[in-house]
C-alpha positions, -999 to 999 in steps of 0.1 A, spaced: -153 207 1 -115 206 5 -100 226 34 -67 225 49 -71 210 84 -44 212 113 -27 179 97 11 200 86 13 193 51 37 218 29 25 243 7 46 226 -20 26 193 -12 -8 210 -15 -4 225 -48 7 187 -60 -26 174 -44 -48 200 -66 -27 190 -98 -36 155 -93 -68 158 -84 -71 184 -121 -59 155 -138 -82 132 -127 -109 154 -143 -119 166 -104 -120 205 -95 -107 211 -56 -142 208 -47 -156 179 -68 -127 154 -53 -134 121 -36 -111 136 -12 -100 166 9 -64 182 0 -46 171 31 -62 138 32 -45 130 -6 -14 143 7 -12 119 36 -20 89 17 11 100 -7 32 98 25 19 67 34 27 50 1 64 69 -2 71 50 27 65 17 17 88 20 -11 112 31 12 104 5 33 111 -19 -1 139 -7 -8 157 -6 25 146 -40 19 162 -52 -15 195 -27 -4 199 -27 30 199 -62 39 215 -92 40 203 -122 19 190 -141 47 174 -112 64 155 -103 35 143 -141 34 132 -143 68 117 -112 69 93 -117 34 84 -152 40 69 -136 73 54 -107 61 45 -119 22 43 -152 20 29 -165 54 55 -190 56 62 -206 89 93 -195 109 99 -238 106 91 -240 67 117 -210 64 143 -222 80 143 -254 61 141 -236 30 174 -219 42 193 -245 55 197 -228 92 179 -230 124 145 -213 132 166 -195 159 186 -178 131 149 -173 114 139 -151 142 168 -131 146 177 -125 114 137 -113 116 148 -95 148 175 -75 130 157 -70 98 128 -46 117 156 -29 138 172 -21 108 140 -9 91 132 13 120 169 28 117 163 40 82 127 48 91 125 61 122 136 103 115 117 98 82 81 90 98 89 114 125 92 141 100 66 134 77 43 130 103 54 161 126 61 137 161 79 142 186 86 106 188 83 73 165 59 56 189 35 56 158 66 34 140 48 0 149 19 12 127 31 31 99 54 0 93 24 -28 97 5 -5 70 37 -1 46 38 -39 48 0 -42 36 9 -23 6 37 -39 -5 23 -76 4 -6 -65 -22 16 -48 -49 30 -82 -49 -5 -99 -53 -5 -83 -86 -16 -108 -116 -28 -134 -89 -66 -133 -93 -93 -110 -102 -114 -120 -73 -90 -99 -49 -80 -71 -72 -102 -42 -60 -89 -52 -24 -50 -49 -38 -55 -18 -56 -69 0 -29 -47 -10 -4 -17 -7 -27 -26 31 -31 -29 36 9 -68 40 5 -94 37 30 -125 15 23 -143 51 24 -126 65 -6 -127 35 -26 -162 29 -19 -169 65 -31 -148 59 -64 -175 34 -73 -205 50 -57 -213 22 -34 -220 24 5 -186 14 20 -201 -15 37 -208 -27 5 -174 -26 -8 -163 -47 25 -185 -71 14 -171 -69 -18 -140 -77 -5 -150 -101 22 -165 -121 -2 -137 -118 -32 -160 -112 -56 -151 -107 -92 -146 -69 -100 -166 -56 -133 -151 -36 -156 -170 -4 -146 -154 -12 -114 -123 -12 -125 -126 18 -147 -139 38 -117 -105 26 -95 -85 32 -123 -102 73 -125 -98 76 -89 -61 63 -82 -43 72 -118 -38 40 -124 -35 22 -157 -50 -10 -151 -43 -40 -177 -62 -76 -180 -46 -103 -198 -57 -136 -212 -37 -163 -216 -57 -199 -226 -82 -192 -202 -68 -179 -176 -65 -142 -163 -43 -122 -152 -44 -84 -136 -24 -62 -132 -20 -21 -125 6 10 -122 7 45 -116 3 66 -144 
């Protein structure tokens, strides 16, 4: 049953929640999830694209490199500063100010949205933002990790995917733990649950996916 719990969420947010949730063919009390859970998750992934575009706006060239070959890309500190042409000490503090700037921008955002009295959550909420964008980004890669992508890039918890597709949620970790390939029932069900128009393509042989919000 949805219920409003103590978590502040505005009156505004809630009545965006329920039209969602109507549009996914769920009443209030037939959804995967409660009304102030939704809304949460909606923060969550409205700051990671605030987090992307302070990002691609906010800073400099070299910045931006350092700081997505370490949180994308899993390049070496080493590998990026020979890709750059400058030392690995300019790697790390370009790094440095990259995340001081991101917590400048962030910072009165989080605070709000998450009614604090201080940003000691920051460390977090960032780490999680960067999960979501490193999997939007995994888009088109492979099928084997696409259920895994999806649900993190929509903020979700292994609980509510696992409910989308009516599995025990230890199940879907093994799902994902093991990179199986998602079926198409699977996919439809993901696709119900988050909005999401999901698209395979074919190209000689090999496959692509890749999703959006509706």
């Amino acid at each position: 049953m949805n219920t409003i719990t103590d978590n502040s969420i505005l009156l505004t947010e809630a009545e965006f929640a329920l039209k969602e949730m109507k549009k996914c063919g769920y009443e209030a009390d037939e959804s995967l999830e409660t009304i102030d859970s939704y809304v949460n998750r909606i923060r969550t992934v409205s700051v990671s694209r605030l987090v992307n575009y302070v990002i691609e706006n906010k800073l400099t060239e070299i910045q931006k490199y350092c700081l997505k070959d370490y949180w994308f890309n899993d390049i070496t500190p080493a590998e990026t500063a020979q890709k750059l042409s400058v030392s690995v000490r300019t790697v790390y503090s370009s790094r440095a100010k990259a995340q001081n700037i991101l917590k400048e921008y962030l910072e009165p955002v989080i605070m709000y949205l998450r009614s604090l009295p201080s940003a000691d959550i920051m460390p977090a909420v960032i780490d999680e933002s960067r999960r979501i964008l490193k999997a939007k980004s995994a888009q088109g890669q492979n099928f084997e990790s696409a259920l895994k992508d999806i649900r993190l890039t929509f903020g979700a918890e292994t609980a509510l995917a696992a409910a989308a597709l009516g599995i025990e949620e230890k199940e879907l970790i093994k799902k994902e733990e093991s990179n199986s390939q998602p079926t198409l029932a699977e996919l439809a069900a993901y696709s119900k649950a988050f909005k999401t128009k999901i698209t395979l393509e074919f190209n000689n042989g090999n496959g692509e996916i890749k999703w959006k919000k509706h």
